[in-house]
C-alpha positions as CSV (number, residue, x, y, z in Angstrom):
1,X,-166.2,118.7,130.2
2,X,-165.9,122.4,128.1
3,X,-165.7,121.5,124.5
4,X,-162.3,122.8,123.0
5,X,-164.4,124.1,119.9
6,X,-165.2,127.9,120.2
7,X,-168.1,127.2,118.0
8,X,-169.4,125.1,120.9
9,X,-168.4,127.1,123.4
10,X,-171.4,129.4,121.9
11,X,-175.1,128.9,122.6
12,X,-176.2,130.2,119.9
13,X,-174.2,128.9,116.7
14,X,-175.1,130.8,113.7
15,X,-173.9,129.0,110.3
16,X,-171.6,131.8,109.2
17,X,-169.8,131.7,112.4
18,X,-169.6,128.1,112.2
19,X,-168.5,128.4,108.4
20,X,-165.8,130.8,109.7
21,X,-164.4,128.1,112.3
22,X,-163.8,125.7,109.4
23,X,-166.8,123.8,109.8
24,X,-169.2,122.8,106.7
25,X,-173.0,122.3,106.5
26,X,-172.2,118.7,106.3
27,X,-170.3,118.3,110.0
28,X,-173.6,120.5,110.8
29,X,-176.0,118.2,109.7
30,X,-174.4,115.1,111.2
31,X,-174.3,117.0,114.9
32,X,-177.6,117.3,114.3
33,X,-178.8,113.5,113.0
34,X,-176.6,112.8,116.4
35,X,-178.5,115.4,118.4
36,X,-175.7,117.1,119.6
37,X,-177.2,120.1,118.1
38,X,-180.7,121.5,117.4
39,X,-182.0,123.8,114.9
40,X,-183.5,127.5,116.3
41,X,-184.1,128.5,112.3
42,X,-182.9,128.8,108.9
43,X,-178.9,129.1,109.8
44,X,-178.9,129.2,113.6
45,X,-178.2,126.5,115.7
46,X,-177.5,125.4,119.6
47,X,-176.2,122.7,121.5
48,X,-179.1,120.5,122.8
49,X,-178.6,120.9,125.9
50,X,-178.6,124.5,126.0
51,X,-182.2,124.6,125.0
52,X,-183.9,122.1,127.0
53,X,-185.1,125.2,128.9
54,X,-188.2,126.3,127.1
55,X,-187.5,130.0,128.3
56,X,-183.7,129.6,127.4
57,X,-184.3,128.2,124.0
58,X,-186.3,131.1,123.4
59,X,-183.7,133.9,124.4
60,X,-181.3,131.9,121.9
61,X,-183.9,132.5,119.2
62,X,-184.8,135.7,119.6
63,X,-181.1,136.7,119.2
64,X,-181.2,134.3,116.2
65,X,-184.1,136.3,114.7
66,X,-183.4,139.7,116.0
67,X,-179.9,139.2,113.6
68,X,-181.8,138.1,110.5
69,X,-184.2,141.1,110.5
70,X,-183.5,143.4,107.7
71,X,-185.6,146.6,110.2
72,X,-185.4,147.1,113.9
73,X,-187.9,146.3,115.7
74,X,-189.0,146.1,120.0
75,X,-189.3,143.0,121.2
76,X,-192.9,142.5,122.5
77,X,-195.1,140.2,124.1
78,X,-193.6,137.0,125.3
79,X,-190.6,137.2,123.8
80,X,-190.0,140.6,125.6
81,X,-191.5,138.2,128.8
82,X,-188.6,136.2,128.3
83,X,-185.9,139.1,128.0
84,X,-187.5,140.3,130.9
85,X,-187.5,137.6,133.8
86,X,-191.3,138.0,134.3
87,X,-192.8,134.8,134.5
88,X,-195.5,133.1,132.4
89,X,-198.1,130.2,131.9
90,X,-199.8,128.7,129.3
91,X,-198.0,130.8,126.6
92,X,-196.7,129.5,123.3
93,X,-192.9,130.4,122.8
94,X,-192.5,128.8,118.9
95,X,-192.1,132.2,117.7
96,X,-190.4,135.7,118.6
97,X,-192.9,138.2,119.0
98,X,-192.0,142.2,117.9
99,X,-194.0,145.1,117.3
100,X,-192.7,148.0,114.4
101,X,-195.1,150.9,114.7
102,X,-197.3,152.4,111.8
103,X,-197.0,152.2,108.9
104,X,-195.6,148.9,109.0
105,X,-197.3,145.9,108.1
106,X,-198.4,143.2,110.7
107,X,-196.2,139.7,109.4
108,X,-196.6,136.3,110.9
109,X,-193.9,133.4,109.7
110,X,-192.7,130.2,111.0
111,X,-190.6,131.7,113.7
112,X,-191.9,135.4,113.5
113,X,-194.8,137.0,114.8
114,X,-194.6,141.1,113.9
115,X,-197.1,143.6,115.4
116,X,-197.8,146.7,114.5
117,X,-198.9,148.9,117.1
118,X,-198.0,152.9,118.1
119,X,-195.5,153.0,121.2
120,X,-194.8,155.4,123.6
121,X,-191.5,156.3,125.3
122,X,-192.2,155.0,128.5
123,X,-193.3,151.8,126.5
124,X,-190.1,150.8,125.7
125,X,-186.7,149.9,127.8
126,X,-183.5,148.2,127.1
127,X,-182.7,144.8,128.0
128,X,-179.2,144.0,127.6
129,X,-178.2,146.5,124.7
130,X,-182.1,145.1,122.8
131,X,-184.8,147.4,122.6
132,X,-187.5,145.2,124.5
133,X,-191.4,146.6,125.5
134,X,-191.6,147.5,129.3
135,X,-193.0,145.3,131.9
136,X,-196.6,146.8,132.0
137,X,-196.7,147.6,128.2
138,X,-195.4,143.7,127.8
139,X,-198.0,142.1,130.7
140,X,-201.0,144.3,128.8
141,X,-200.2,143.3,125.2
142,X,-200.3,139.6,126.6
143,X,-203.4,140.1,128.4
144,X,-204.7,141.4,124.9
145,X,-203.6,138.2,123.6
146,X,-204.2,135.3,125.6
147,X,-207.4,133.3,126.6
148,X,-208.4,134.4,130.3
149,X,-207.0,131.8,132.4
150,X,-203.5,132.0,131.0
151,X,-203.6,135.6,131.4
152,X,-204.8,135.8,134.8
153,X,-202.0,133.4,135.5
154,X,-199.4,135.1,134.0
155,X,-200.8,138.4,136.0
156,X,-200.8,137.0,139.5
157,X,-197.5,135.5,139.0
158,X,-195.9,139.0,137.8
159,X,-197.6,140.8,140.5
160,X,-196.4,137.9,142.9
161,X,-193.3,138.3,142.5
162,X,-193.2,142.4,141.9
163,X,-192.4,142.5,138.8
164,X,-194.7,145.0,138.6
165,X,-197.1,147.1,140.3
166,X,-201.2,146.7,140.4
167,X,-201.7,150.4,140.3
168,X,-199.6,150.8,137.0
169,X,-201.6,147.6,135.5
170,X,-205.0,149.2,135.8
171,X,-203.8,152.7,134.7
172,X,-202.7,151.1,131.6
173,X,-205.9,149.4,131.0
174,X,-207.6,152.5,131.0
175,X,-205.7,154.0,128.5
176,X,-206.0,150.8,126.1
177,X,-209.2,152.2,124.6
178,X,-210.7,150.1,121.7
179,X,-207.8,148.9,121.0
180,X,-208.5,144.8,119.8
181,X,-208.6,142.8,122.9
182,X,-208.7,145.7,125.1
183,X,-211.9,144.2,127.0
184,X,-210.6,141.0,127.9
185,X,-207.6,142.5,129.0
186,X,-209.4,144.5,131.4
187,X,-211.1,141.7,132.7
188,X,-208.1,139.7,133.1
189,X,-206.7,142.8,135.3
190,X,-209.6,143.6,137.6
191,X,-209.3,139.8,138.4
192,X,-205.6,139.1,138.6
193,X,-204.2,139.2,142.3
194,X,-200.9,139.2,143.4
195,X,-201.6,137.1,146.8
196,X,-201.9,133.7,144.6
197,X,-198.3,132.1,144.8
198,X,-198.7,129.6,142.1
199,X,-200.1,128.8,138.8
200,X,-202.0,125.8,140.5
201,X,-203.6,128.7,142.8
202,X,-204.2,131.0,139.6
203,X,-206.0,128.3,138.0
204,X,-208.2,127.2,140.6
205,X,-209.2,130.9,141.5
206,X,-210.7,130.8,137.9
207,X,-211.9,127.5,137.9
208,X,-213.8,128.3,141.3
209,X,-215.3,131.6,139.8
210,X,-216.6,129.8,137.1
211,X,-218.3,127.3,139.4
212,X,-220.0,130.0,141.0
213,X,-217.6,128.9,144.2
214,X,-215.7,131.6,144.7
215,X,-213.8,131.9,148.1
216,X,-214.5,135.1,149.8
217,X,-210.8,135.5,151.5
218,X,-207.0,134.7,149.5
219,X,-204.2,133.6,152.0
220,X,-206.2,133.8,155.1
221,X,-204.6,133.9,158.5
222,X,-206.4,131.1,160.9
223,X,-206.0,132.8,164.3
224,X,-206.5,131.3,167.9
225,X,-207.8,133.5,171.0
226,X,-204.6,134.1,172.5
227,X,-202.4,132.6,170.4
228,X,-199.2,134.6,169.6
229,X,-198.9,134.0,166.0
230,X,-201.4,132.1,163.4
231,X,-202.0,128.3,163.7
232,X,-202.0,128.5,159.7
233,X,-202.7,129.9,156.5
234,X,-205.2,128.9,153.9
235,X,-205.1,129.2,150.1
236,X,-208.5,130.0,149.7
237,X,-211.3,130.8,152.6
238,X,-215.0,130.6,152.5
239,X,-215.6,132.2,155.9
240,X,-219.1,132.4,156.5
241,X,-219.2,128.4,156.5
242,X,-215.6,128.0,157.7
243,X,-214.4,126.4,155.0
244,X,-210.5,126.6,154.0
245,X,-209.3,125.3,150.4
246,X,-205.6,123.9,149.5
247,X,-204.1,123.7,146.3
248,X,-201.2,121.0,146.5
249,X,-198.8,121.2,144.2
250,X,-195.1,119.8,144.3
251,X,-193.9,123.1,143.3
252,X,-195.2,124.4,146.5
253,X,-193.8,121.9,148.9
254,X,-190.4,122.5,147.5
255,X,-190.9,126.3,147.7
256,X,-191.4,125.4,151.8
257,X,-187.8,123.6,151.9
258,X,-185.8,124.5,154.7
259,X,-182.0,123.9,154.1
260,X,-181.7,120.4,154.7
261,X,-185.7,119.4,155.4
262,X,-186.7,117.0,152.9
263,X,-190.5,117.1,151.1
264,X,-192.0,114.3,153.7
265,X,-191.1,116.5,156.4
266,X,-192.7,119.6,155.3
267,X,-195.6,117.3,154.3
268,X,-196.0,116.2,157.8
269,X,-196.0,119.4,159.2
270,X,-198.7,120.8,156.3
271,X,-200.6,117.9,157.6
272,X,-200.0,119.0,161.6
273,X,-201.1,122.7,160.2
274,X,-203.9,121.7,158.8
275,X,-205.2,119.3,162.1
276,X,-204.6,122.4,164.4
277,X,-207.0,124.7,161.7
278,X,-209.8,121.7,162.0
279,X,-209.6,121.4,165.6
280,X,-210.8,125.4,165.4
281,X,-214.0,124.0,163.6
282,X,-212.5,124.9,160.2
283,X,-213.5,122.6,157.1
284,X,-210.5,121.8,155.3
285,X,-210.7,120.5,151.3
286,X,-207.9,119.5,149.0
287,X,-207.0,119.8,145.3
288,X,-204.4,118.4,142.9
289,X,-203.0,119.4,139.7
290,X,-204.9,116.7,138.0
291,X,-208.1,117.3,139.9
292,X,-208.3,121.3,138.5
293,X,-211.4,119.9,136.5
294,X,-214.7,121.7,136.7
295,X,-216.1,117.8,137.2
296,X,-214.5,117.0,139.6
297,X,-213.4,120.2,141.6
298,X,-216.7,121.2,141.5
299,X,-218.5,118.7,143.6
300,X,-215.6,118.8,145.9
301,X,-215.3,122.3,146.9
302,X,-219.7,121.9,147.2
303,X,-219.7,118.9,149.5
304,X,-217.0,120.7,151.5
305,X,-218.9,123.7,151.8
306,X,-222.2,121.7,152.5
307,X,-220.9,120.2,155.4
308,X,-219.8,123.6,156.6
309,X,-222.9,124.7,156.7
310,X,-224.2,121.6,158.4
311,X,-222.0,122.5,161.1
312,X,-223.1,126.0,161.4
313,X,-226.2,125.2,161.6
């Protein structure tokens, strides 16, 4: 049921406001002791369940902290992720990132982190009425920032799901120059690719290229001699031994839902998939969440592709 209260109404529940309504800091404190209500920050406030969304908890906080600035400033990093819809992994969201440019000073608080860096134009865009760091300049300045795997992640899943394009991701590389972190996030661009569809994938491309087990094909198409379409599709491919790899994750097996199809069914038919790409001599091996472990993906992925090459001869 709605609340009556128009303080409740509100997400975001600043103490002035609530102050205004005829509340005082003591009704406050007991909604929070109850857990009704949570605290973003010094005087800003939300009903718990409008935060149990990590991403949404952040939006209500960066308009918390954007109002208790004293000079403007562009969201950045991931906080301007957030603003933005692009999607992210691995990435801490305690504290609203924004970058001033020169000669402002750098400032990192409890719920604050402030950059200082120069910005161009074409750096910059507005997301609802807030002045928020475009989608390249934002997925750069967290490849800067984040260890390679997370930012690889967070790479493939923005060029996934188009939230930008490759070609403007390495331009904007090029033009990072020495600029601190500039190398790794570089790296993290030549490697990122757009054809993995999941985190889970993301993570097991790295894991494999650490290994030294790097698949030579992404989303390969298993085709039959006069077949009409594909018996399949594999996450990963090691062609020369016919080996195909499969991250399973539950995320995935919901993202194959047909309306009304429940999770068994489409794991029947991933299993009916995957007998038809064996039955074309193709290896298959399998991964979990929980098994993305260098001890124990390792050995797997090598025994797989052992017996490939048993098989080739």
């Amino acid at each position: 049921m709605e609340s009556a209260d128009p303080v409740l109404r509100s997400e975001l529940v600043l103490r002035r406001a609530a102050l205004a309504e005829g509340w005082s800091d003591d009704e406050l404190d007991r909604r929070l002791r109850r857990g009704e209500m949570a605290r973003l920050r010094p005087g800003a406030y939300a009903p718990a369940s409008a935060i149990r969304d990590p991403a949404r908890r952040h939006r209500h906080l960066i308009t918390a902290t954007l109002a208790a600035l004293r000079r403007p400033a562009v969201v950045s990093h991931q906080s301007a992720a957030v603003l933005l819809g692009l999607p992210m992994w691995g990435v801490p969201l305690g504290r609203v990132h924004v970058t001033r440019t020169p000669p402002a000073s750098s400032e990192v608080g409890r719920h604050l982190r402030c950059h200082v860096a120069r910005l161009a134009d074409d750096d910059v865009v507005t997301v609802g009425g807030v002045a928020v760091t475009s989608p390249v300049r934002t997925a750069l300045d967290l490849a800067r920032a984040l260890p390679f795997e997370a930012a690889v992640a967070t790479l493939d899943a923005m060029l996934f799901h188009r939230k930008l394009g490759g070609e403007a991701l390495v331009a904007g590389a090029q033009e990072l120059g020495r600029l601190p972190g500039a190398r790794s996030a570089a790296r993290a661009v030549r490697f990122a690719d757009g054809r993995s569809e999941s985190v889970g994938e993301s993570r097991s491309r790295v894991l494999l290229h650490r290994l030294g087990l790097a698949p030579s094909a992404l989303q390969l198409e298993i085709e039959v001699p006069g077949a009409a379409v594909p018996i399949g599709r594999a996450d990963f491919a090691w062609e020369d031994v016919r080996v195909v790899g499969e991250f399973d994750g539950r995320v995935k097996y919901g993202r194959l839902l047909k309306p009304g199809q429940a999770a068994g069914d489409v794991v029947f038919e991933e299993k009916r998939r995957e007998d038809a790409i064996r039955e074309e001599d193709w290896g298959a091996v399998r991964w979990t969440w929980e098994e993305l472990t260098p001890q124990v993906l390792g050995p797997r992925v090598q025994r797989a592709l052992d017996r490939g090459r048993r098989r080739r001869g």
